[in-house]
C-alpha positions in Angstrom: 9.6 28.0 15.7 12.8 29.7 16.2 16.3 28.2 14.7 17.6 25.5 16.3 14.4 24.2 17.4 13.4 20.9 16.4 9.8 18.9 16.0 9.3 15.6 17.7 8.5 13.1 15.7 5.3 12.3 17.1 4.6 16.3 16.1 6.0 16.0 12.8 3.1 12.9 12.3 0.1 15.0 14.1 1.4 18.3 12.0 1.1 16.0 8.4 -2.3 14.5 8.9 -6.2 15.5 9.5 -6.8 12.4 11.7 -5.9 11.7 15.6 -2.7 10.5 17.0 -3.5 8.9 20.6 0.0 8.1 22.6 0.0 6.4 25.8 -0.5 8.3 28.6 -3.1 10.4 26.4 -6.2 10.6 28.4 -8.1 8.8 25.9 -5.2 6.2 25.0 -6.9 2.8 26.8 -10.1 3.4 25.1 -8.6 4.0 22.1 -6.3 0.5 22.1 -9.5 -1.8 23.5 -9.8 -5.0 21.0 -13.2 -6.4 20.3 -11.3 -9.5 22.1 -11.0 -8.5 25.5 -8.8 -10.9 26.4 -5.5 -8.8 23.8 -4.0 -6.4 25.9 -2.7 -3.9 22.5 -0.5 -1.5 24.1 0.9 0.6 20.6 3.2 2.9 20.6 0.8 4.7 18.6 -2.7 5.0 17.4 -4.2 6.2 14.6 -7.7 7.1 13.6 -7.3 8.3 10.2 -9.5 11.1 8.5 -8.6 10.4 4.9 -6.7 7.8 2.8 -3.4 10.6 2.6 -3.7 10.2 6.4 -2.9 6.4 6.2 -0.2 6.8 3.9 1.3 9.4 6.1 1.2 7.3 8.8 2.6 4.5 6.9 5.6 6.5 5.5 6.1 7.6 9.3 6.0 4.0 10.5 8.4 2.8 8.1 11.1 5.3 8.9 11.2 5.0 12.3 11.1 1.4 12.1 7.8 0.3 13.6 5.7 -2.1 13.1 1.9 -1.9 11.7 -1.5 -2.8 13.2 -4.4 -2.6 11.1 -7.7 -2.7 13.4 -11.4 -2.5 11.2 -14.6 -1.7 11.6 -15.0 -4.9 13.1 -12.3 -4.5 15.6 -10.6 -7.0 15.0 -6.6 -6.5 14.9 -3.6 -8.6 13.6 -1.6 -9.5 16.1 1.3 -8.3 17.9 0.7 -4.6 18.3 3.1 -3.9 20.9 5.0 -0.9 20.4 3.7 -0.3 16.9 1.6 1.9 15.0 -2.1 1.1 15.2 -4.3 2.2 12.3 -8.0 2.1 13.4 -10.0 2.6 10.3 -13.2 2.1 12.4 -14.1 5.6 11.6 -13.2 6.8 8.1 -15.3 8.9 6.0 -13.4 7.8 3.4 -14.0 4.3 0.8 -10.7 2.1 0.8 -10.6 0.7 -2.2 -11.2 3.7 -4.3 -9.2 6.1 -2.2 -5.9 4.6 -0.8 -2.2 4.6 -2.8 -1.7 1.5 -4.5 1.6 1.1 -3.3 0.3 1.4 0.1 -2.4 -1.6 -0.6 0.5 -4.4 -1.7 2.5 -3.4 2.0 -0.9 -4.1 3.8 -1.9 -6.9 1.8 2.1 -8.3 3.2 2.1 -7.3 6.7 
């Protein structure tokens, strides 16, 4: 990168973390934002699928400073509602155990979304 230049934001997130960021217009961005329910029509601004725990808390830090909202979808597919223009976390896939792996401080923001 030459001086002067500047990274997107949406770089600076995929650049930070192991996992996938799907936008829309990504060729894989409907699949990736179908609920179990499919009858919610999630359109996030972005979507996560998370490789570790320092992914998710990446994510979260990125959410928070530019002021969007946060989606949590499980295993389960199931999603708390809205999750329009937000970032989506789908934790359906992650190697990783929860309870044992993620930032504390991280848990007691989820636990108040």
């Amino acid at each position: 990168m030459t001086t002067g230049q500047m990274l997107s934001p949406v770089s600076v997130l995929r650049n930070a973390i192991s996992g996938i960021v799907i936008l829309p217009g990504d060729a894989d961005y409907d699949e990736a934002r179908e609920a179990w329910y499919l009858t919610v029509d999630q359109r996030p601004a972005f979507i996560l699928f998370p490789a570790s725990a320092q992914d998710i808390d990446e994510a979260i830090s990125f959410a928070h400073e530019h002021c969007l909202d946060i989606a949590i979808q499980s295993a389960e597919r199931t999603v708390m509602l809205p999750t329009r223009a937000c970032l989506l976390i789908i934790t359906s896939q992650n190697p990783f155990c929860f309870e044992r792996d993620f930032p504390a401080a991280h848990k007691s923001v989820l636990a108040n979304l």
